[in-house]
Structure formats: C-alpha cells, structure tokens
N, C-alpha and C positions, 0 to 999 in steps of 0.2 A: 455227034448225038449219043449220050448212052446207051447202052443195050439192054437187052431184058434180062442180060444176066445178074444185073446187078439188084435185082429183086429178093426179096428178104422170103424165103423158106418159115415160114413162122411155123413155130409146132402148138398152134390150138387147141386150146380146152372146147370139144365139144359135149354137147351135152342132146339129146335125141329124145321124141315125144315117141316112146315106146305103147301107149294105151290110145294113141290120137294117129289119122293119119299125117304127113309130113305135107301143109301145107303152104309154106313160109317158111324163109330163114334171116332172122337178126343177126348181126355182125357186129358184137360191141367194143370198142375199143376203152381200156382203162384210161388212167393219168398219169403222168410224169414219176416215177419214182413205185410203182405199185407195181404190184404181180397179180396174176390172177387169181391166187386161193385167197389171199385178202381182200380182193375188189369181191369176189362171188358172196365172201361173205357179210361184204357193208351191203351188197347190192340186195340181198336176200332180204335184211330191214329195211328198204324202201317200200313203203305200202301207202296205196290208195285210201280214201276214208273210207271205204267199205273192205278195209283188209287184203285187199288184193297186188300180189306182186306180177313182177313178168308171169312168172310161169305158168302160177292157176289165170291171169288176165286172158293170157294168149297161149290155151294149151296144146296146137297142132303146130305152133311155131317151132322151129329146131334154132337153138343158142349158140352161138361159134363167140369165144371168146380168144382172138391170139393175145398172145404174151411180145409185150417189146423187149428187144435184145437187148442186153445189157454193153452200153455204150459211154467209152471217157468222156468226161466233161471238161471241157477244153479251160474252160475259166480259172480251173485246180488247178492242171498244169501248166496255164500260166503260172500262178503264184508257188509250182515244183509240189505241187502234191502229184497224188496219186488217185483218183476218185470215179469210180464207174457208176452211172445211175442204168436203170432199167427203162429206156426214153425213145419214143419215136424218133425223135430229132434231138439235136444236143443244142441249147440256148445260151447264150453268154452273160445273162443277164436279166433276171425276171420280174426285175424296178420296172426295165426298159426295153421291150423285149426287140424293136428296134435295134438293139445296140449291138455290133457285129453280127447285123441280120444275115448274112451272107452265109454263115455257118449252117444255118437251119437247113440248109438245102439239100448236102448231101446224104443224109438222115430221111427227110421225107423223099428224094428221089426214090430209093430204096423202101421207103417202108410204104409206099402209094404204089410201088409196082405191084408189091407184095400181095396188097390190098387189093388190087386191080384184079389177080389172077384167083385170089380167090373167093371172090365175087361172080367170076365168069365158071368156079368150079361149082359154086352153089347155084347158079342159075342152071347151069348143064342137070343138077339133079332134079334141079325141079322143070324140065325138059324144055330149057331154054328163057322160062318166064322169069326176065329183070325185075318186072313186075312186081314180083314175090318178095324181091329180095329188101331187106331194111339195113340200114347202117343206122350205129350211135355210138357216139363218142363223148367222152367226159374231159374237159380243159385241153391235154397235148393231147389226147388221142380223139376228140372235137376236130381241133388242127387240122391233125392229120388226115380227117374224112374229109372236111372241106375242100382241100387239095386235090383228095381223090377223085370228087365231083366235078371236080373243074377237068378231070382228065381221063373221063367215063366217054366212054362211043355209044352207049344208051342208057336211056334214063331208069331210074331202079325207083322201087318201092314204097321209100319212106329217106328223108334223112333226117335224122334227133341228134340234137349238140347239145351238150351240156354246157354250163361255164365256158365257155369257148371263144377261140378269136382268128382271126383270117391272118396268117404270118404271109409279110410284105406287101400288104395294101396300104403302108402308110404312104407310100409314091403316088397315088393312084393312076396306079397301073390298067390298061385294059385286061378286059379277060384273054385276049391273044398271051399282052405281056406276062401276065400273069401264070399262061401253062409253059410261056419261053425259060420264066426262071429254074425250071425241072429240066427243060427240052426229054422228056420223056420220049422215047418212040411209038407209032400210033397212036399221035395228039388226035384229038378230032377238030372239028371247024363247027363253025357257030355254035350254037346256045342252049340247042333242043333240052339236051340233059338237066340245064336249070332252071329252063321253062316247065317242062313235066314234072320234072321230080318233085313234090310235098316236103316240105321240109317247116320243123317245128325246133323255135329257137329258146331252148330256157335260160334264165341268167336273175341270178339273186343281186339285188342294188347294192348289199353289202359284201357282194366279196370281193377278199383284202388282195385274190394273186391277179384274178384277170378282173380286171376291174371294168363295172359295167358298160365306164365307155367304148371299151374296145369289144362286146357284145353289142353293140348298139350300133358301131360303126363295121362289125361281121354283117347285120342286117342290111346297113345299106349298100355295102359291096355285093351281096346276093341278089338286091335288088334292082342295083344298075346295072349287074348284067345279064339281067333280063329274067330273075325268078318268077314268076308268076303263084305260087300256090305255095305263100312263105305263112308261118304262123309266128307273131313275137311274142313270150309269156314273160313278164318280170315279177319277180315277188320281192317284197319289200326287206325279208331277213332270210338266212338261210344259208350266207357265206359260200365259200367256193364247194359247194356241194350239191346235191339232189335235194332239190326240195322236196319236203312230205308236209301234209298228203296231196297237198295243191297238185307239185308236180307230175307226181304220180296219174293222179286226174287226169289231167291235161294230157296225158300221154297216150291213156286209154281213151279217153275221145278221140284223138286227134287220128290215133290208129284207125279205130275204128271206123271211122269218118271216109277215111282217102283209100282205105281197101277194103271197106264195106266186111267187116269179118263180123260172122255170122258164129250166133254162141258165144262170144268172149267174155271171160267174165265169171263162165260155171264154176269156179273155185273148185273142179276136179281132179284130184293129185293125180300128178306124173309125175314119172321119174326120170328129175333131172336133177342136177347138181345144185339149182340155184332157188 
C-alpha cells in the first residue's frame, strides 16, 4: 500500500479575510493546464446577477487555492516529444478519457493525499470543524476532489465541481473498488462522508472537453453510493466553463442553504486576492 509520503507539498496561494472573522475555508482547485495567478483572475469575472463574486459573497471565508505540479505528459512522449503540463493527474487522452486510464492514478494518489492533509490542516485552524471546510474544483481539479471525497474519514462542508467527471467509473466499480484503485493508507469504510457531505454539481450541455454525459453519469456514481444531499445544475450554453450569472447564483444559495451563512452577500471589501 502507498505511504503518505508520497503526498504532494503543494505551495498554495492563500488568501485571508483580514476585516472579517475566519469563519470557513474553501479549497479550490483550477483545471488542467492553468496556474493560479490566471485562474484568480478568470475567477475574479465570475459574478452573480447582483454583482457578486466569491469574495464580497462570502466575506469570513479564507480562499486556499493550490497550484498543480508541473507534470510529463506521457502521450508526448510517446510520440518522443518533450511536454510538461501543470496537471493533477496526467491523461492520455481527452476524446476518451477511458483510454490508458490506468495512468490517472499515480497523479491523483499523490495529489488526493495532498489534498487530504490539507483539509485536515484547515480544519485543525478552525478547531477541528470539517464542517467548515468547502472544496471546489473546475474539470481535472473537480476530478481530483471527487476522489478525494471518496477517500475522506469525515464528512466536510460543501463539495462544488465544475465541469467535471469521476475518472474510472466507467467499470462500475463499487465505492470499496473505487478507493482500491488509489489503496491510499487510512481508507475509511462505508459511506458516511457521501451521505453528509452537500454537494452541488454544475455542467454547461455544450461543453466540448468533458462532455455533459460524463457529468451526468458523475451524478449517478454519487448517487449510488449512497449521496444523499446531491444538487444537479445544467445550463443550456456556457462551454467548459463557470457559468454566469446562473452559476454563480446557484452557488450562493446552495452555500448558503447547507451552512446556513449568515450576512452573505454584504458586498464588503476585503482583502484578498480574488
């Protein structure tokens, strides 16, 4: 079984409610190919129809954004290039994402441990309550949260996926099978974390990378094993992206809804990055 050493150090763009107490922490994860001074800044134009972004939305939230390592792309060198993307997991194929799925593994083992420790370091600050804590993730960094929920010892906050898709549920696999393909150390047993956990799924019908069935069949992988408190949003245009202002919407109720957050909304600047 691997160890925990093999856990990814990610050096995170945080970002701190300095005028608000610290009540909450999001953990967001980009997409395939980005870094985070370009994600902060696409992410910064997502807005609500009443102008609101993350930040004035939810302004005692603290922002932790990690950056994926920069990792070969195996498909290059097959063909003798040379090609590094910045990627949770490394893909062979994204016609067919199926295709030498096997690869995706060693990438999310490592980038879900990562995730795992520092989710337990942001719950330690907010003195133990998982509770608090939110994950969201965009297409491969969606993935990769997925993953991680399947390989949580308690249930957290919130989970948001964007464009997103469950890598190796085309078997269908159990949720046992499913944390076997990692063999992480400190799996848990049964289901509690996808029962509890809230989770809100967006997915635009036209977008051209993960295409809607495979949002559609993330759902019902959540479902069968045993989600209880799933939300599915589709919008009709919007491509592999965040939808505005629908999504935004949707995101602010949904918050608001399953942690009951009190004030959200006062469009009061703080100072963060995003």
């Amino acid at each position: 079984m691997p160890s925990s050493s093999l856990a990814i150090n990610f050096p995170p763009l945080q970002t701190h409610t300095y005028q608000h107490p610290h009540t909450h922490t999001l953990i967001f994860l980009h997409g395939r190919g980005d870094k985070v001074p370009s994600f902060l800044t696409a992410l910064s134009a997502w807005e609500s129809s009443t102008a609101l972004t993350l930040r004035t939305a939810f302004p005692t939230f603290r922002l932790v954004f990690p950056q994926a390592p920069l990792r070969p792309v195996a498909a290059a060198a097959a063909k003798g290039e040379r090609l590094e993307w910045n990627q949770w997991f490394d893909v062979w194929n994204t016609n067919d994402f199926s295709d030498n799925e096997e690869l995706q593994a060693e990438g999310l083992r490592e980038s879900v441990s990562g995730i795992r420790a520092m989710i337990n370091e942001e719950a330690e600050m907010l003195g133990g309550r998982y509770d608090r804590i939110l994950v969201a993730g965009i297409s491969m960094g969606g993935a990769t949260l997925i993953h991680t929920l399947f390989n949580l010892e308690k249930p957290i906050g919130a989970f948001l996926g964007f464009c997103c898709r469950c890598p190796f549920s085309g078997s269908k696999k159990t949720l046992e099978q499913m944390r076997a393909v990692l063999g992480l150390p400190g799996t848990p047993q049964g289901n509690e974390v996808l029962r509890k956990t809230p989770i809100l799924l967006e997915h635009c019908i036209d977008d051209p990378l993960v295409r809607i069935e495979s949002g559609r069949n993330l759902r019902e992988v959540l479902l069968n094993f045993g989600a209880e408190r799933l939300e599915w949003k589709e919008y009709g245009t919007g491509g592999h992206w965040f939808k505005a202002p629908d999504g935004m919407d949707d995101v602010i109720s949904f918050v608001q809804n399953v942690l009951e957050v009190v004030d959200s909304g006062s469009g009061k600047d703080v100072d963060m990055d995003i």
